[in-house]
C-alpha positions as CSV (number, residue, x, y, z in Angstrom):
1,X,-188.9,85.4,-18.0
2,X,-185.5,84.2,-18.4
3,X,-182.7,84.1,-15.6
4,X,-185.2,85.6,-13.5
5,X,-185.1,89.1,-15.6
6,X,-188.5,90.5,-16.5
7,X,-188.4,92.0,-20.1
8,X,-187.1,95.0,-21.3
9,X,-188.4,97.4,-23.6
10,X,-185.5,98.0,-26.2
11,X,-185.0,101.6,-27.0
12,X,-186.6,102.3,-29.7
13,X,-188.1,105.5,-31.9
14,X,-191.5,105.7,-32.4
15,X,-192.3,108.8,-35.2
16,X,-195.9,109.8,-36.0
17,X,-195.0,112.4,-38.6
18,X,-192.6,109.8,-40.6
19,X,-194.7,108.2,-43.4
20,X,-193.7,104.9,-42.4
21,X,-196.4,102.8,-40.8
22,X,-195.8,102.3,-37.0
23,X,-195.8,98.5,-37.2
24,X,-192.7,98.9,-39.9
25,X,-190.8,101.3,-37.6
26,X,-191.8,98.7,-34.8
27,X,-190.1,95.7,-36.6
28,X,-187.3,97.4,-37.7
29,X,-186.3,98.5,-34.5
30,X,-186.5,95.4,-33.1
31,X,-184.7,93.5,-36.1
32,X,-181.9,95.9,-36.0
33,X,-181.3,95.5,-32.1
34,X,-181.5,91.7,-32.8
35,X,-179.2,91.8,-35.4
36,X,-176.6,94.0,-34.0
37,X,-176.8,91.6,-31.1
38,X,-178.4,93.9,-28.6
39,X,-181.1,91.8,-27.9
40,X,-179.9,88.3,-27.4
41,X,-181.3,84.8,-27.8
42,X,-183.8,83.8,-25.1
43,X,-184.1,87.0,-23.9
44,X,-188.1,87.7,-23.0
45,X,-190.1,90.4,-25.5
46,X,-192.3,92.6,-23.8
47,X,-196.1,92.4,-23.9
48,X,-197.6,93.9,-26.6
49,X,-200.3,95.6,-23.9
50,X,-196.6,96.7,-22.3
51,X,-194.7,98.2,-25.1
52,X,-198.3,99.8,-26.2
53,X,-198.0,101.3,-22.5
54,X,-194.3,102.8,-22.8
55,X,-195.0,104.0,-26.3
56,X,-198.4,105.2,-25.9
57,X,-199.7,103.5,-29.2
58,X,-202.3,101.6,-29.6
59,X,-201.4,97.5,-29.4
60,X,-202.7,96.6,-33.2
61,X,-199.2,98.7,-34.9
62,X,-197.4,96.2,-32.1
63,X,-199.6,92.9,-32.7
64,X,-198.7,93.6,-36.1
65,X,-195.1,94.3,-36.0
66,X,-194.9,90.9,-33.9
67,X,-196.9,88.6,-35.7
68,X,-194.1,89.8,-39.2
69,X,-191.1,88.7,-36.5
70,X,-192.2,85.4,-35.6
71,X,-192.8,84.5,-39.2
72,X,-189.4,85.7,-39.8
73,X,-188.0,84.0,-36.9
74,X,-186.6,86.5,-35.0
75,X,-189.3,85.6,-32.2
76,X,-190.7,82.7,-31.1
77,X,-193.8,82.0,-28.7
78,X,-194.0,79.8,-25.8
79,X,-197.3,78.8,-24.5
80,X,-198.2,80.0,-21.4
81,X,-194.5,82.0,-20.9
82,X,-194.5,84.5,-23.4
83,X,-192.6,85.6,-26.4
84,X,-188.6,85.6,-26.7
85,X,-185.6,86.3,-29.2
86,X,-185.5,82.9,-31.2
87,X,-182.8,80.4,-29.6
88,X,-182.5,78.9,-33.4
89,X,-180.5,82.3,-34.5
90,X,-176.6,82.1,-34.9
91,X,-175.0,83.1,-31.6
92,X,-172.5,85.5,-33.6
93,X,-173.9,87.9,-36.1
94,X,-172.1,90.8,-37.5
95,X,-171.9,94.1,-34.8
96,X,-169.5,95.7,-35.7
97,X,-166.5,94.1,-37.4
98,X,-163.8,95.9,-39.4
99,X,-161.7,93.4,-41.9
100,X,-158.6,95.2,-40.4
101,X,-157.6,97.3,-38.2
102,X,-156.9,99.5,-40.9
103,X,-160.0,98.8,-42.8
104,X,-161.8,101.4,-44.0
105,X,-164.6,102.4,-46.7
106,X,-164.7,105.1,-49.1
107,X,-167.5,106.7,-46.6
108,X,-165.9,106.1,-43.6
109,X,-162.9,108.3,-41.8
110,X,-159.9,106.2,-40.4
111,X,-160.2,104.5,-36.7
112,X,-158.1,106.3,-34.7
113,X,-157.2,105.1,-31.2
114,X,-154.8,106.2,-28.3
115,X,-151.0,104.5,-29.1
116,X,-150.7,104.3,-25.7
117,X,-152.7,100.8,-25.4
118,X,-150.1,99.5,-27.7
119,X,-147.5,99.9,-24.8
120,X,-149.9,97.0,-22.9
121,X,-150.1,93.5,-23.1
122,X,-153.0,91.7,-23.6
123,X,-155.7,92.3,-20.4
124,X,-156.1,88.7,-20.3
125,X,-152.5,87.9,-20.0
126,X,-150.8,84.4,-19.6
127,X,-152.5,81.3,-18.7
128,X,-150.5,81.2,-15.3
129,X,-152.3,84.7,-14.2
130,X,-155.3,83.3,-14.4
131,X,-154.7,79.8,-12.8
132,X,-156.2,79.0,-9.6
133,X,-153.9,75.7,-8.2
134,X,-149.8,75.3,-7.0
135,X,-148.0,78.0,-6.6
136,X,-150.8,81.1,-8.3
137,X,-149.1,84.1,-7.4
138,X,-152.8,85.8,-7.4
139,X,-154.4,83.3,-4.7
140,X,-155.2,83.7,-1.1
141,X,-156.5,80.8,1.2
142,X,-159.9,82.1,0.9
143,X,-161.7,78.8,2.5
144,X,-159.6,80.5,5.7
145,X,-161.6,84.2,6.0
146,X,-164.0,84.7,8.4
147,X,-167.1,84.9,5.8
148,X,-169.3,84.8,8.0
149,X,-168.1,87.6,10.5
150,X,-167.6,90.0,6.6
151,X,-171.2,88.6,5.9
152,X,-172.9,89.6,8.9
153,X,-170.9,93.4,8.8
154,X,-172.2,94.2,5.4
155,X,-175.7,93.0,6.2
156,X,-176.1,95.3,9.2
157,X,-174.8,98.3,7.3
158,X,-177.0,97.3,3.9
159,X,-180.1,96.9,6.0
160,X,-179.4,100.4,7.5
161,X,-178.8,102.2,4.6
162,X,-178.2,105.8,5.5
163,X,-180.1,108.2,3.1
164,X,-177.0,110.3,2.6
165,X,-174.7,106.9,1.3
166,X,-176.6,106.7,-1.5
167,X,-175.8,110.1,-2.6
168,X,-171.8,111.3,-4.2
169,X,-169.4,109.6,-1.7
170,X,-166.3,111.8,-0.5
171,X,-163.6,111.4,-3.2
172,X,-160.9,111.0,-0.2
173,X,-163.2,108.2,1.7
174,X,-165.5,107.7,4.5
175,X,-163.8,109.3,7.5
176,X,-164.6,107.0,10.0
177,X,-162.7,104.0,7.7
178,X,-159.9,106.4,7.6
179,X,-159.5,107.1,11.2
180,X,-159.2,103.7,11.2
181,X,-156.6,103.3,8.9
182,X,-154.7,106.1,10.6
183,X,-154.8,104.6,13.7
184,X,-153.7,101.2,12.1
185,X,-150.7,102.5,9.9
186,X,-149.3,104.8,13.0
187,X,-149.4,101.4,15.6
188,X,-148.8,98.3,13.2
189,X,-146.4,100.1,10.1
190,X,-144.7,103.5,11.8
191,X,-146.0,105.5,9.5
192,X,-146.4,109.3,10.0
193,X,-150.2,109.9,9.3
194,X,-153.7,111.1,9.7
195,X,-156.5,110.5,8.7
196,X,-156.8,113.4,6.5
197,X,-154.0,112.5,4.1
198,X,-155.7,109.2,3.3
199,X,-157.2,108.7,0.5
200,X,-159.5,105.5,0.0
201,X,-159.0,103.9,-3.5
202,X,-159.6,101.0,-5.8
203,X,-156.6,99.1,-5.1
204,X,-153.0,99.8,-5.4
205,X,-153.2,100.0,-9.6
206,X,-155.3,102.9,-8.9
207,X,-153.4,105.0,-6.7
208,X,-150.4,104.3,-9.3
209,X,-152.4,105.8,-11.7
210,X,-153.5,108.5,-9.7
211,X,-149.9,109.1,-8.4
212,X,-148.5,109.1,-11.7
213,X,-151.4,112.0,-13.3
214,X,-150.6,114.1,-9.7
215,X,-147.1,114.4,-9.7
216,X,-145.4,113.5,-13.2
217,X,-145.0,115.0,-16.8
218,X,-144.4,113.1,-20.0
219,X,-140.6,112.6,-20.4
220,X,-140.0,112.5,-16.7
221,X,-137.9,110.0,-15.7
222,X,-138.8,107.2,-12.9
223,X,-136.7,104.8,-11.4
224,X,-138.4,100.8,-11.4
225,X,-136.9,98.4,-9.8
226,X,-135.3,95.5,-12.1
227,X,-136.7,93.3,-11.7
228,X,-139.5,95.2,-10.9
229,X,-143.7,94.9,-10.3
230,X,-144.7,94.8,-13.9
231,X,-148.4,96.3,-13.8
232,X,-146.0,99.4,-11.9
233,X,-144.7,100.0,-15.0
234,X,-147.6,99.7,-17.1
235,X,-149.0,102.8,-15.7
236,X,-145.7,104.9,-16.1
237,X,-145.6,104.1,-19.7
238,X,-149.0,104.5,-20.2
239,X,-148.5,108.4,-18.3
240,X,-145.6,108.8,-21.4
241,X,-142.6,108.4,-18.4
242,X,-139.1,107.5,-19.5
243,X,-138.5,104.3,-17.5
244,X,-134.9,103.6,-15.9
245,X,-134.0,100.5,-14.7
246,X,-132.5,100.0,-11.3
247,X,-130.9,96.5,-10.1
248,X,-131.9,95.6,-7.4
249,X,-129.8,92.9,-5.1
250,X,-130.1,91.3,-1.5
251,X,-130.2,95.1,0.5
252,X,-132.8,96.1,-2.6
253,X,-132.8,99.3,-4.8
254,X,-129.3,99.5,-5.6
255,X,-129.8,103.2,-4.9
256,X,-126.0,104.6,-6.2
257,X,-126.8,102.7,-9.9
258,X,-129.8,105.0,-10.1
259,X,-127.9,108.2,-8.9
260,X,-125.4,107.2,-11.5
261,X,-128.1,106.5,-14.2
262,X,-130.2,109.4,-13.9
263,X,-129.6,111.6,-11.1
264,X,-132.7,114.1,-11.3
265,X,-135.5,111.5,-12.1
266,X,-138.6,113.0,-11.1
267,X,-140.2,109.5,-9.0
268,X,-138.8,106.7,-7.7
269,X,-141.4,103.3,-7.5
270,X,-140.1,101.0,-4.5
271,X,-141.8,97.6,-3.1
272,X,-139.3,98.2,0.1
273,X,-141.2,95.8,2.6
274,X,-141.1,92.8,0.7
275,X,-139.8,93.3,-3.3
276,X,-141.4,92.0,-6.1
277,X,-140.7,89.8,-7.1
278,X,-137.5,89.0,-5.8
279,X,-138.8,89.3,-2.0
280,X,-136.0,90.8,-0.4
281,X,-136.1,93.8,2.1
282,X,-134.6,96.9,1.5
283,X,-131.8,97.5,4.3
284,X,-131.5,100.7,6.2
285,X,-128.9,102.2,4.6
286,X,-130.2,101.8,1.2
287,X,-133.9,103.5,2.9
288,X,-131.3,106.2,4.3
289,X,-129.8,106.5,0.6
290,X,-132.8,107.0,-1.3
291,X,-134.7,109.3,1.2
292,X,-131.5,111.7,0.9
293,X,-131.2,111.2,-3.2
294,X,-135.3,112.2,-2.9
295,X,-134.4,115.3,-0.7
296,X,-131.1,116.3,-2.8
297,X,-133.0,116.1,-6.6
298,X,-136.4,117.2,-4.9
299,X,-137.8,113.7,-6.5
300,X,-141.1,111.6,-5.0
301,X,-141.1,108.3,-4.3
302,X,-143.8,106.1,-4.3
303,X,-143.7,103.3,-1.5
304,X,-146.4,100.3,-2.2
305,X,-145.9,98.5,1.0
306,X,-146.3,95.1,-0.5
307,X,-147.0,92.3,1.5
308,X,-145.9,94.0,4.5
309,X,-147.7,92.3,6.7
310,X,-146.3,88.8,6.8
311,X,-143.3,88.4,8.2
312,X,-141.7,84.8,9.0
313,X,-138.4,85.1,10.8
314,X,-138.8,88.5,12.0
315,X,-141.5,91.1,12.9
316,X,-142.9,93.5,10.4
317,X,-140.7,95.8,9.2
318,X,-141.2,99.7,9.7
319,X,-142.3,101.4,6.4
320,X,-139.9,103.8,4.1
321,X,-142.6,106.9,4.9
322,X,-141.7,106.9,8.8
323,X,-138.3,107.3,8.2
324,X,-139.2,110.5,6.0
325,X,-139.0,113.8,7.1
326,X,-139.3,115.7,4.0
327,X,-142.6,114.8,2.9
328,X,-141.1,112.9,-0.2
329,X,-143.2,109.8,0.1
330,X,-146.4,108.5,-1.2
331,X,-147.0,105.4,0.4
332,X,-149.4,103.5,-1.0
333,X,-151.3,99.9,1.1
334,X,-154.5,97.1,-0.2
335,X,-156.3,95.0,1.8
336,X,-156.5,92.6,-1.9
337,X,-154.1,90.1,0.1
338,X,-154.7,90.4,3.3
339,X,-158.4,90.0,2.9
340,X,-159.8,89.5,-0.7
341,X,-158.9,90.7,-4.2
342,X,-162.9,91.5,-5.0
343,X,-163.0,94.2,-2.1
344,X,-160.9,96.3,-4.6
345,X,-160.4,98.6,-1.7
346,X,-157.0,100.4,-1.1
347,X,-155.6,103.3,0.6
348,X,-152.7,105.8,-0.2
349,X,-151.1,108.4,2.9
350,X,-150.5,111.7,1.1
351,X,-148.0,114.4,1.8
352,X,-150.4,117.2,3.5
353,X,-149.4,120.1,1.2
354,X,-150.8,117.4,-1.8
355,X,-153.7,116.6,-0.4
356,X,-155.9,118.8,-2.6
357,X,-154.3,117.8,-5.7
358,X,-154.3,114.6,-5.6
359,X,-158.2,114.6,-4.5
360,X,-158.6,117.2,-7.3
361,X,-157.1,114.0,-9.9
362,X,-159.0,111.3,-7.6
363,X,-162.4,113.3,-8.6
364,X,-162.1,113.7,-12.2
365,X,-161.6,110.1,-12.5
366,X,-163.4,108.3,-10.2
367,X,-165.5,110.1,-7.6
368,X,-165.0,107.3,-4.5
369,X,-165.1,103.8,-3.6
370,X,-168.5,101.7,-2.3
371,X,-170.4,103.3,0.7
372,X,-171.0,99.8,1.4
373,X,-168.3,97.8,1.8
374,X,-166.1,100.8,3.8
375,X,-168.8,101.0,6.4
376,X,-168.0,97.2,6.7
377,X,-164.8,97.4,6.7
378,X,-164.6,100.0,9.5
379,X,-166.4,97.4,11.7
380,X,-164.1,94.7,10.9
381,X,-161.1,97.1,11.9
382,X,-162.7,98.7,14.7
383,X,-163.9,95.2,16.5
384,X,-161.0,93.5,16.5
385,X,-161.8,91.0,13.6
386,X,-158.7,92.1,11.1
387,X,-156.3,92.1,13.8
388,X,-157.0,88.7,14.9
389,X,-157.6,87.6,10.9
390,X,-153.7,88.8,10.2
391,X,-152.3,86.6,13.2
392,X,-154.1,83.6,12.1
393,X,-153.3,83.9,8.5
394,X,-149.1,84.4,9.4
395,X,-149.5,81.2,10.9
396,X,-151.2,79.7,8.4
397,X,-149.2,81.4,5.4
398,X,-145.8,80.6,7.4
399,X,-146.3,76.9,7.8
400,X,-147.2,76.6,4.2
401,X,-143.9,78.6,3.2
402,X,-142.0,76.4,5.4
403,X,-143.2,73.3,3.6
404,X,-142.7,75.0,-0.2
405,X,-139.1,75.7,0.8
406,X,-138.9,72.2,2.9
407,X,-139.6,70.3,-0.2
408,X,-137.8,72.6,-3.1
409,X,-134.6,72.0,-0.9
410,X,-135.0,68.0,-0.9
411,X,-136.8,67.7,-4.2
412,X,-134.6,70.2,-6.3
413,X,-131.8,71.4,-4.2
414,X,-129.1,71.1,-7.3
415,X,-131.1,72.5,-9.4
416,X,-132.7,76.0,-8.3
417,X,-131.9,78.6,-5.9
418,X,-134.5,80.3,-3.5
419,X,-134.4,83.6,-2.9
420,X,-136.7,86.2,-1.0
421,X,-138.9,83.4,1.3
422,X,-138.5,85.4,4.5
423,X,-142.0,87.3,4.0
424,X,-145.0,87.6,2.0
425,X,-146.9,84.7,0.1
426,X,-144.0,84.0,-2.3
427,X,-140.7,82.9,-3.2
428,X,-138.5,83.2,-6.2
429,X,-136.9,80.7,-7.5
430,X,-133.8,80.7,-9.6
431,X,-132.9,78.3,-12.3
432,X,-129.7,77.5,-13.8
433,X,-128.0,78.0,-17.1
434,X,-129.6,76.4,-19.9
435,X,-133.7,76.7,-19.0
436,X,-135.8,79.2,-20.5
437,X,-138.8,79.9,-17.6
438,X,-141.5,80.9,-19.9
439,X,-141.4,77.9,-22.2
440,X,-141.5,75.7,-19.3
441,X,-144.4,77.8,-17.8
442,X,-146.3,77.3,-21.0
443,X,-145.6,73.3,-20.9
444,X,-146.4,73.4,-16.7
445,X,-150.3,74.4,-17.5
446,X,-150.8,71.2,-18.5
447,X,-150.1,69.8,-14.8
448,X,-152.0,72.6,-13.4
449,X,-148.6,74.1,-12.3
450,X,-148.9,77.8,-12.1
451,X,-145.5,79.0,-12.6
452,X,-144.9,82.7,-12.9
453,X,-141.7,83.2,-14.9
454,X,-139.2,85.5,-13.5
455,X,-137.6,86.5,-16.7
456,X,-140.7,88.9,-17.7
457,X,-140.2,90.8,-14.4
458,X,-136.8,92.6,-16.1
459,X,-136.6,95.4,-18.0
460,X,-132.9,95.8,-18.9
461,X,-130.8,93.0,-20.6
462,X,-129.9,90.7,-18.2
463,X,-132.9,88.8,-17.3
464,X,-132.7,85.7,-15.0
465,X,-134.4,82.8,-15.6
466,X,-136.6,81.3,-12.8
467,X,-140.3,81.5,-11.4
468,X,-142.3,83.1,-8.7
469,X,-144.0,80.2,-6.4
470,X,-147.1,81.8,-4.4
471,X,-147.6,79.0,-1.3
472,X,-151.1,81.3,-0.1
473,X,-153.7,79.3,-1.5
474,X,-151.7,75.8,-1.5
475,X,-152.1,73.6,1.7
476,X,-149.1,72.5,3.3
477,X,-150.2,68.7,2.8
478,X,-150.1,69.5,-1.6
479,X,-146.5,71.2,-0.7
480,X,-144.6,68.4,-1.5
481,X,-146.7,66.5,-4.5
482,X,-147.0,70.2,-6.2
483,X,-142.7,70.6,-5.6
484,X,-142.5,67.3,-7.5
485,X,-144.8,67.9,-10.4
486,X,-142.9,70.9,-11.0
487,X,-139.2,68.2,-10.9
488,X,-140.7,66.9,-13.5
489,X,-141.7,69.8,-15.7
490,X,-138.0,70.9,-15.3
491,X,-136.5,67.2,-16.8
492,X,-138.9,67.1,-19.2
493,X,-138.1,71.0,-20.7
């Protein structure tokens, strides 16, 4: 046993009627799995008495076969434990390898793939999106979540399985965690809901994606805010949209440039709550504006209510979709920030009349989220235990974003501007003439400075230079030593 896995019989074909011996077709299955890397090295054989069992041979074909392979060296025996996949082989073997991407062989037809992923950067991305230290956009203050309260939920409802939860879920969600949700969005956002236009889904990416497959057509235009959320646009240009820029300044969504740029755009995207990345709120005339442009060119637009939830200077401000009375918004929420990322549980409120399409796209794709973790989620809304989370993480959050913009004012007062810090858990930061952000990103891994560059956020021509500082997962006492590590990375550019 290795890793605490029993064995696994490979799959292999076993063919009385071919006039190869069994022990031959035996080793050969097993060398080809090895070599082709399906069976690893380390991992445990099975018994001879075992695989004689699942093939319903006799054991001397097996013996056989497995005395050839550890002569060879594709096995090796350990007294007393068993037999394994030899540890001596080269940890990379040829699987499947083309010298090109073009590369082909007179015998084999041209790999053809989607052009679409070439619209995508790599999955992995920069170094600073994966970082976990000052100023990750990506991290929460984890050591802060009441694990133990989450631990004790999803033991009581995975100790009391019900026999139907392990069956097909309900592509829209559990209804309890939706009445929930309801109830949560009309009190706490003043949105216009129930429970039966909620959809439950893997985060907001995927109720993008579905959004995008629901309502839009190749060639239709969308307005994304510039700069804009840059995984937003991924999924538009993956659904073949025409993407139009729209500035966006200290009300938001400059709402008259997009009128004047393309008038009968089919979808608008908006982060009105709290932008990204810039992290201003959109004012009520500009809401006002684009709900009558949606109405007027019989548009959607699609509200992710980013990082509504944390406000500093202000209470929470009202979502986009209560101020709509033409059922022109999709308004999309997570609980990735306010909770944790892993959960990959989100929620989108649909217009009624599109309720059955967009569960009709939700079900060809993906037929619902964990059983599981929605029955414990529904506790954790229901008792009381979110509500109370949220109050203690603004505290938390907003003294950590008073020290961030504390220290970038003494530290580096002359030398950036912040924008955006009345919400969320970042800032932007804007740098003057002369530095280029993603070079000095690059350069800042070093000092295990995570500093999102600002530039990449734009998708017209002029981009401005700068970074996006998350403060969530930073303590307020690092604050300070972070601000001047990153002085330092600025001289030294």
């Amino acid at each position: 046993m290795k890793n605490g896995l029993a064995a696994i019989v490979p799959l292999m074909n076993v063919d009385r009627s071919n006039p190869k011996p069994l022990h031959e077709q035996i080793y050969e299955s097993y060398r080809s799995a090895i070599v082709s890397h399906q069976l690893r090295a380390g991992q445990r054989v099975s018994s001879s008495r075992g695989l004689a069992a699942e093939l319903r041979i006799s054991r001397t074909p097996i013996l056989n076969s497995y005395s050839q392979l550890l002569a060879e060296g594709y096995f090796e025996s350990r007294k007393g434990a068993g037999t394994f996949i030899s540890r001596s082989l080269p940890e990379q073997m040829t699987v499947c390898s083309p010298r090109s991407a073009g590369a082909t062989s007179p015998s084999t037809a041209p790999r053809k793939v989607s052009s679409n992923v070439d619209l995508l950067p790599p999955a992995m991305g920069k170094p600073w999106v994966r970082g976990r230290g000052a100023f990750s956009v990506s991290q929460l203050a984890f050591d802060h979540f009441p694990l133990q309260v989450w631990s004790s939920l999803m033991t009581r409802h995975c100790r009391n399985v019900r026999v139907s939860a392990l069956h097909c879920v309900d592509p829209m969600g559990s209804e309890p965690l939706r009445e929930a949700i309801a109830t949560y969005l009309r009190t706490a956002r003043a949105v216009r809901c129930e429970a039966r236009q909620i959809m439950m889904v893997n985060g907001s990416q995927q109720a993008l994606e579905i959004s995008a497959r629901a309502l839009l057509d190749p060639g239709d235009q969308v307005w994304i805010e510039d700069p804009g959320y840059r995984m937003a646009r991924y999924v538009f240009m993956m659904a073949r949209c025409r993407l139009v820029p729209v500035p966006v300044d200290e009300e938001g969504l400059v709402v008259a440039a997009g009128v004047k740029r393309a008038r009968h755009a089919r979808a608008a995207f908006v982060t009105p709550s709290h932008q990204f990345p810039l992290g201003v709120t959109m004012s009520a005339s500009r809401r006002l504006q684009l709900l009558q442009w949606a109405q007027t060119s019989g548009s959607w637009i699609i509200e992710d209510d980013y990082d509504s939830e944390y406000r500093y200077a202000s209470r929470p401000v009202a979502s986009l979709q209560g101020l709509d009375i033409d059922c022109r918004v999709i308004y999309i929420g997570t609980f990735s920030k306010v909770l944790f990322p892993s959960m990959r549980l989100g929620y989108m409120v649909i217009p009624s009349d599109l309720v059955g399409r967009f569960a009709a796209v939700r079900h060809a794709i993906d037929l619902g989220a964990p059983e599981a973790y929605q029955a414990a989620l529904t506790d954790f809304i229901t008792e009381g235990h979110f509500a109370r989370h949220l109050r203690r993480m603004r505290l938390l959050y907003g003294t950590r974003r008073n020290a961030l913009v504390e220290s970038l004012r003494h530290e580096l007062g002359s030398t950036l501007e912040v924008v955006g810090g009345e919400a969320g858990m970042h800032l932007a930061v804007l740098l003057a003439n002369g530095f280029r952000d993603e070079v000095i990103a690059e350069q800042a891994v070093v000092q295990k400075l995570w500093l999102w560059p600002l530039s990449p956020s734009y998708l017209g021509e002029s981009a401005r230079q700068g970074f996006i500082l998350g403060f969530g997962g930073t303590p307020a006492k690092e604050m300070a030593p972070a601000v001047r590590r990153l002085g330092g990375a600025l001289r030294a550019r």
